[in-house]
N, C-alpha and C positions, 0 to 999 in steps of 0.2 A: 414820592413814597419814602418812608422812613422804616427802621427797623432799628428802635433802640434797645443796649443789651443793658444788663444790668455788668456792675462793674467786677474788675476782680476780686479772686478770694481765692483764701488756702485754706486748706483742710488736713485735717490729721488723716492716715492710712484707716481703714475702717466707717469713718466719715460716712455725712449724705453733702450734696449740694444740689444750688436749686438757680436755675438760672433765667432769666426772665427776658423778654424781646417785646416789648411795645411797639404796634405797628399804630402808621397813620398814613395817610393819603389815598387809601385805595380800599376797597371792599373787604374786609378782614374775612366774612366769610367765602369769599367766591377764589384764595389760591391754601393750597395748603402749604403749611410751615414746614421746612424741611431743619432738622440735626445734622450738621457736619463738626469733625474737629479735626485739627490737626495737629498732631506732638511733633516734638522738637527734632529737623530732621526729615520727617517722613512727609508723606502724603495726605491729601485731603481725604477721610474717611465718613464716609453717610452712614447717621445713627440712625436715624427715622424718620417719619414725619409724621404730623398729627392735619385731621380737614376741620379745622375750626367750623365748620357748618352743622357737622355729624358727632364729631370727638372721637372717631373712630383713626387708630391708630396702626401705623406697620414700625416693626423695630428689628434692625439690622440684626442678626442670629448672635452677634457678637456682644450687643448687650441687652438679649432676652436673660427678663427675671431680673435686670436692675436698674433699667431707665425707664421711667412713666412722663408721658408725653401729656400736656395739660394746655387747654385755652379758656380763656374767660372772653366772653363776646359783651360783655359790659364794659370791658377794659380796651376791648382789641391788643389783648395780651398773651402771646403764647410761656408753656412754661419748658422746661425740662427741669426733673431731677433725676440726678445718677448719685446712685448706691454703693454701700461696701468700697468706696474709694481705694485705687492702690498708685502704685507710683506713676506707675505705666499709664493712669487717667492726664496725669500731667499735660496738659493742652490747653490751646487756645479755640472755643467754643463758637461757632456761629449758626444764627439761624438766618433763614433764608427762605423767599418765594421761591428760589431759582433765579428772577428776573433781579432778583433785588437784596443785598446785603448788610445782616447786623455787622459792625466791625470787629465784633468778637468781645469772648471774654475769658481772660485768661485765670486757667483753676492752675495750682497749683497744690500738689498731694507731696505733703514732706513729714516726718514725725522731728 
């Protein structure tokens, strides 16, 4: 099983960014994708997840109204974009089965 992410990026304060995880080995639609990040420092925090079978998604209260949770089952690709960028996005991004990890991708929000 694989979980490839797409690489890093910076973005100005106000920003969108768009992050990408190409799965392979295993049933794209039978686990759902889980959002975690973790900023400099702290703890691993879970954004959401998306059931690439349905598209039906849950998102963490913390960033309801700025993260849309996306998969393409032609691709076996999940997406994340986060919104309205501020510094505090500053992290390293992974998605994830649970069983199985992207190695992240580091946003980095500076002006």
């Amino acid at each position: 099983v694989q979980l490839v992410q797409s690489g890093a990026e910076l973005r100005n304060p106000g920003a969108s960014v768009m992050i990408s995880c190409k799965t392979s080995g295993y049933t794209f639609t039978r686990e759902y994708i889980h959002w975690v990040r973790q900023s400099p420092g702290q703890r691993l925090e879970w954004m959401g997840r998306i059931d690439p079978e349905e598209g039906g998604t849950k998102t963490a209260r913390n960033f309801q109204g700025r993260v849309t949770f996306t998969a393409d089952t032609s691709t076996n690709t999940a997406y994340l974009d986060l919104s309205a960028l501020k510094s505090e996005d500053t992290a390293v991004y992974y998605c994830t089965t649970i069983h199985d990890w992207g190695k992240g991708t580091l946003v980095t929000v500076s002006s």
